[in-house]
C-alpha positions in Angstrom: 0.0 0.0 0.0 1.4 3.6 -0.7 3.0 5.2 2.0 0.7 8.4 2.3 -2.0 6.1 3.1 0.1 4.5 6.1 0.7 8.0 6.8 -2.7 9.4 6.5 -4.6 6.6 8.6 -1.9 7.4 11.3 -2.7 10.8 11.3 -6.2 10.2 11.3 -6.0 7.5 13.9 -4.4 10.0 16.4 -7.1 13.0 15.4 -10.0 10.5 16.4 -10.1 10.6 19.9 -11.9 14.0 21.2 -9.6 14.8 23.7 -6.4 14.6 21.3 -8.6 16.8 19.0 -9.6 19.1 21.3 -5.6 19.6 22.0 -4.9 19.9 18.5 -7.3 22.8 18.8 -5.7 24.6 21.8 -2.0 24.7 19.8 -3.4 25.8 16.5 -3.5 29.4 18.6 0.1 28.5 19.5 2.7 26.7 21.7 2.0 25.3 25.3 3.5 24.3 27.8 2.1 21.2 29.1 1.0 22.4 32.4 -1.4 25.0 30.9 -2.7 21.7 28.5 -3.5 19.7 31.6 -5.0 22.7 33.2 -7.6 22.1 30.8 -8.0 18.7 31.5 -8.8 16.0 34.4 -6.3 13.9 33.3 -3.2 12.7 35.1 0.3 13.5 33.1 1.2 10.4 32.6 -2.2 10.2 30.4 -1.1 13.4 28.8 2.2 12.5 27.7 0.5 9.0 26.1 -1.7 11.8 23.9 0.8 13.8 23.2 3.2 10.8 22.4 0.6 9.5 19.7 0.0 13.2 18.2 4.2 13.1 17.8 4.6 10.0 16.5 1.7 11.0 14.0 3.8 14.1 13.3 1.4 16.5 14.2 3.0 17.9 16.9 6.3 19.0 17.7 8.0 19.4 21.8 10.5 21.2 22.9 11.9 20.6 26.6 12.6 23.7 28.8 13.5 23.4 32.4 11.2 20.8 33.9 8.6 21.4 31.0 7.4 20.5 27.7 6.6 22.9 24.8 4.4 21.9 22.5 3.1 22.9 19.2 2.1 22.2 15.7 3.9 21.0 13.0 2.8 23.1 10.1 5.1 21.2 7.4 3.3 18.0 8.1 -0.2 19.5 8.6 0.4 21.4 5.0 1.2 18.0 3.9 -1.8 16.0 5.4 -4.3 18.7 3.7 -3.0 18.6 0.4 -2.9 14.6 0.8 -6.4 14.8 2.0 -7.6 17.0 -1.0 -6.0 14.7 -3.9 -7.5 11.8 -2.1 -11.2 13.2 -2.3 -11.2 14.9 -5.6 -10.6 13.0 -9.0 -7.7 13.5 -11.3 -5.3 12.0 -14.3 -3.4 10.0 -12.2 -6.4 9.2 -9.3 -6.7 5.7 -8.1 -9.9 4.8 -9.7 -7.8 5.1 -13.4 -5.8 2.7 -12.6 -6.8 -0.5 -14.8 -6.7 -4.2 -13.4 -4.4 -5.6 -10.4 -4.1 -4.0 -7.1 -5.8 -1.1 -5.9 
């Protein structure tokens, strides 16, 4: 299976729980430190850093250590690339997968 498939189902995967969403949201208007994240949630940080672990290893998100903290915020190259992924997937052209004749799909 093509990679940006792999890629895209990842990325998907991660944004499909509400809460990981819902953080998603809260670093489009910037970095946070992780304190002011679990401010806005009853979670424990051990339950944070398993979000934030999946958002990373989807590439959405980037951290940066400081002192005893974690920045985090949004990786823009790979969100740029997930949209334009996303947009060739649902509209038809030349080269779309549903041109392709015979074999595997």
């Amino acid at each position: 299976m093509e990679e940006k498939y792999i890629e895209n189902a990842k990325v998907l995967k991660a944004l499909s729980d509400p809460k990981r969403l819902r953080i998603v949201d809260m670093l489009s208007c910037g970095e946070l430190c992780a304190c002011n994240i679990l401010e806005r949630f009853h979670i424990t940080q051990p339950t944070l850093s398993h979000d934030m672990k999946v958002l990373m290893s989807a590439g959405l998100v980037k951290a940066r250590p400081e002192g005893k903290w974690i920045y985090y915020s949004l990786n823009d190259e790979r969100l740029k690339a997930f949209y334009q992924q996303l947009g060739e997937i649902f509209t038809s052209k030349p080269d779309c997968i549903c041109h392709r004749k015979g074999g595997d799909i």
